[in-house]
Structure formats: C-alpha cells, structure tokens
C-alpha positions in Angstrom: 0.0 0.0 0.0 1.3 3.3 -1.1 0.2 6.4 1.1 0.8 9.7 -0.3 0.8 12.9 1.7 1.3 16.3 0.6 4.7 17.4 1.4 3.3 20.7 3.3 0.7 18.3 5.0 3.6 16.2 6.3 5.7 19.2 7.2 2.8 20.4 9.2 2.5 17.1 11.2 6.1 16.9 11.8 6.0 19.8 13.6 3.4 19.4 15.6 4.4 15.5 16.8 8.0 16.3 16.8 10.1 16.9 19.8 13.8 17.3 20.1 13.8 15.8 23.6 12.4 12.2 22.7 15.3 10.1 21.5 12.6 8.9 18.5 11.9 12.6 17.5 8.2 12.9 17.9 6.3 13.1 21.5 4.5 10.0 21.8 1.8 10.9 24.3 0.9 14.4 21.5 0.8 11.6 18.9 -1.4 9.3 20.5 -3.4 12.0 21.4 -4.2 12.9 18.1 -4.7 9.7 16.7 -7.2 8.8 19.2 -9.2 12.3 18.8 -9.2 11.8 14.8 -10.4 8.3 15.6 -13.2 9.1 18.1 -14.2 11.5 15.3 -14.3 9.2 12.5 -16.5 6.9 14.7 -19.0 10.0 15.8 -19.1 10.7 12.1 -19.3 7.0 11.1 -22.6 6.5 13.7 -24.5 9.4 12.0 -24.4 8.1 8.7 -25.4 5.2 9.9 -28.1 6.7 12.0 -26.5 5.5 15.2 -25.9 7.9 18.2 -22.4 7.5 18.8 -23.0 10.5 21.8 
C-alpha cells in the first residue's frame, strides 16, 4: 500500500508530533493523542451516517 501525503501536509505534522527531547523525535503521548481524537471522530461521524448515536 502506497500512502501519499502532501509534502506541506507532512511538514505540518512533523512539527506538531515532533520533539527534540524524545530520542525517536516525535512526543509520543501528542501523537497518541491525536490519533485517538481523529479516531473518536471518524467513529462520531461514522454512527450518524449510519443513523447511530455515537454520543
């Protein structure tokens, strides 16, 4: 599978996940963070098209 982002949407990311103190170069807990907020949304928005309340 072949993902392509946008090189300013990638840039964008970076910066906000990144973090000169980690030794892996991103903050983990910022990443997690929005990963599970983009998820809870695409199950909120997931429910109302299926005509669930996902409250």
């Amino acid at each position: 599978m072949k993902v392509n982002i946008p090189a300013d949407v990638y840039a964008e990311i970076a910066e906000l996940i990144g973090s000169e103190a980690s030794p892996v170069g991103i903050d983990a807990k910022k990443t997690h963070i929005i990963i599970l907020h983009k998820l809870i949304n695409i199950e909120r928005r997931l429910a109302r098209l299926e005509g669930k309340d996902a409250g």
